[in-house]
N, C-alpha and C positions, 0 to 999 in steps of 0.2 A: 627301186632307187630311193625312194622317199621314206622307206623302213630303213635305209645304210644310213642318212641321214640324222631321223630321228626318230626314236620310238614313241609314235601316236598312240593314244587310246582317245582322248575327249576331242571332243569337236573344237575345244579351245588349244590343245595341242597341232592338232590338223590345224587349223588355222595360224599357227604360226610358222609351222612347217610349210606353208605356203606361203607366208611374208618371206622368207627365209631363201626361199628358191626364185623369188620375184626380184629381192635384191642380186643375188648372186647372178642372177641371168641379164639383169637389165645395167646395175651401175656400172660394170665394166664396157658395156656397149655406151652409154652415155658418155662414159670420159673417153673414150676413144675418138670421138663423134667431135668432142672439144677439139681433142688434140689437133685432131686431123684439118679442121676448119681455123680453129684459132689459135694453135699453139699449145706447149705443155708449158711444165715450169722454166723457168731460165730460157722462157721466149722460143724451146726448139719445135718444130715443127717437121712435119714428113706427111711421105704418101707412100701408099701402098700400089705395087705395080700391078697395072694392066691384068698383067694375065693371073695373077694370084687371086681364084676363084673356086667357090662362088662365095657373095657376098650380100653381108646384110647387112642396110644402110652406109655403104661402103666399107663397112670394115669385113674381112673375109670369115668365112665361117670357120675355117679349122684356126685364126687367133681367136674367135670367141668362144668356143669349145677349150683349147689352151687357158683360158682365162678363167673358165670355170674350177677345170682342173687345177690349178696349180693355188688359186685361193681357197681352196677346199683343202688341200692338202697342208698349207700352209696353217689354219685353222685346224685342222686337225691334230696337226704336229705340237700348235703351240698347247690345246689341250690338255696331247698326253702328256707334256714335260709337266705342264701345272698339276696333274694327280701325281706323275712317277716320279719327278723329279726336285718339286717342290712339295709335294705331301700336300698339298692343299686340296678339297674338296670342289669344283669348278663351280658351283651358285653359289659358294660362301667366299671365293673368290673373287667373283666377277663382283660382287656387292658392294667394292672399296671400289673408288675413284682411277686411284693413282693402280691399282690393280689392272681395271681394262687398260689404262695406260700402258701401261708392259706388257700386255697381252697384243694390244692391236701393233705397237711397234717392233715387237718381237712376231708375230704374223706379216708384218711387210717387209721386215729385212729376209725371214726366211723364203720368201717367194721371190724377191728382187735378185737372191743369189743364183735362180734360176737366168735369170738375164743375161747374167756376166759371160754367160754363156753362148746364148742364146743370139742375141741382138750380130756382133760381130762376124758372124756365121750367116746368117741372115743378111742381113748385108751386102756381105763378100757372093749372094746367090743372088743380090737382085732383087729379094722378097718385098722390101720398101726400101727405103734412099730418107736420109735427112736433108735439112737444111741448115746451113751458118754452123757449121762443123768446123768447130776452134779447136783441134787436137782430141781430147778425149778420152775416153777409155779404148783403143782398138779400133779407132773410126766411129764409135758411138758416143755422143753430146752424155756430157755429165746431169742434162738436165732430164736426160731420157729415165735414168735408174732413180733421180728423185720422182721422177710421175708414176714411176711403178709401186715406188713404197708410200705414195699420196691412194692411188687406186686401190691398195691391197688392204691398207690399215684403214682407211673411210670406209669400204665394204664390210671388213670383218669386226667393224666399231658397231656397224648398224646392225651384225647379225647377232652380236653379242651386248647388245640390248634387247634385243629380243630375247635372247637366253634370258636375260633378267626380270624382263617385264612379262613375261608368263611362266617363270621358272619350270626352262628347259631344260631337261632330260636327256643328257646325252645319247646317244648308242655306242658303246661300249669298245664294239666290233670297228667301228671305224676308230676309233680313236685308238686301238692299240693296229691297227693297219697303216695309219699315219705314216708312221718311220719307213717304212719298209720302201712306202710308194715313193719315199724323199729318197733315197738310197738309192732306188732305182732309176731315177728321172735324173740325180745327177749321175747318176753313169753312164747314162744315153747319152744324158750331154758332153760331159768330160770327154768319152771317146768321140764323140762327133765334132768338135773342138780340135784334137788332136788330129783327126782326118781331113777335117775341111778348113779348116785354119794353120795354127799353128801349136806346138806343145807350149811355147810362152801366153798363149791362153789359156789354156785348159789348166797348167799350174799356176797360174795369176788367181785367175776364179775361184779355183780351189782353196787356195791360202786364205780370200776373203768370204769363204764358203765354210772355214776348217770347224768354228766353234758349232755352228749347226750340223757338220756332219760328225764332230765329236759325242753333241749328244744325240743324235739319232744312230750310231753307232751302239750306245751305252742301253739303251732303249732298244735296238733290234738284238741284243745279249742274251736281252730276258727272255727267260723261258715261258713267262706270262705274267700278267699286270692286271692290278688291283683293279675292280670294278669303282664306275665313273658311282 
């Protein structure tokens, strides 16, 4: 797993490759941890039900597995758009300011669009329950889809400093797999949307879903892509 990752050779690479998987595995559990106790953005707050088990530190284990996945994916995605789509080189990238800027906010709206899916569906099963639900998106707090793109772009800020500050080395392999898994995850969702909700979700989502699945579209075309 730590080869799909990154490609190690020096013990200063291994070593980042494991800052790298410490963030990934821990800051999503830490804001969840807030949330759960003190609230998210816009004061919302929730719990997670009873029987949705098992759990670590109360938050359940298959959303922290979720969590991993989908900011991985996200990171990944924004990546390959920055070689395939912007031509840019990813360390000579990252090296401008206002560059990670539109990288980490370009990685949290594309994870958050998983949500729009996600959260309403969930819901309607029971999985957690909010609190002071003023209308919404679908029965979910507008404040809910701000803490996802606060979580997704603070995580992948901190791993893409690290790209910087040890100038990491992509693997290649993942970053041209990005699209594919983006593709695929919203189609799980879209159709599970459409079964367990409603079609004016699943085409809501979609609409504000459409520019990222335009270019992972354009991206899953290619017949192969340029090394990182």
């Amino acid at each position: 797993m730590v080869k799909l990752f990154m490609k190690s050779k020096t013990s200063e690479d291994r070593f980042a490759t494991l800052i790298k998987f410490l963030i990934l595995f821990l800051l999503p559990l830490v804001y969840e941890n807030i949330g759960m106790n003190f609230g998210g953005p816009l004061g919302v707050r929730y719990h997670y039900a009873e029987f949705f088990r098992p759990k670590v530190f109360g938050l359940p284990m298959l959303v922290w597995i979720f969590w991993v996945i989908f900011i991985f994916t996200g990171y990944g995605l924004t990546n390959c758009i920055i070689k395939n789509i912007l031509r840019e080189k990813y360390l000579q990238f990252i090296s401008k300011k206002l560059n990670i800027l539109f990288a980490v906010v370009l990685d949290g709206f594309i994870v958050t669009t998983f949500d729009l899916f996600i959260d309403p569906v969930a819901v309607r099963f029971g999985l957690w329950s909010w609190e002071n639900v003023n209308n919404g998106y679908f029965g979910v707090p507008f404040g809910n889809f701000i803490g996802w793109f606060v979580i997704v772009s603070t995580t992948t800020l901190l791993l893409r400093f690290v790209d910087k500050f040890y100038s990491s080395k992509l693997d290649n392999r993942l970053i041209n797999l990005s699209p594919y898994v983006y593709i695929l995850l919203l189609s799980v969702f879209f159709i599970s949307s459409v079964v367990f909700y409603s079609i004016e979700l699943a085409l809501s989502s979609l609409l504000f879903s459409s520019v990222i699945v335009a270019f992972s579209l354009y991206l899953f075309s290619k017949s192969n892509f340029d090394k990182l």
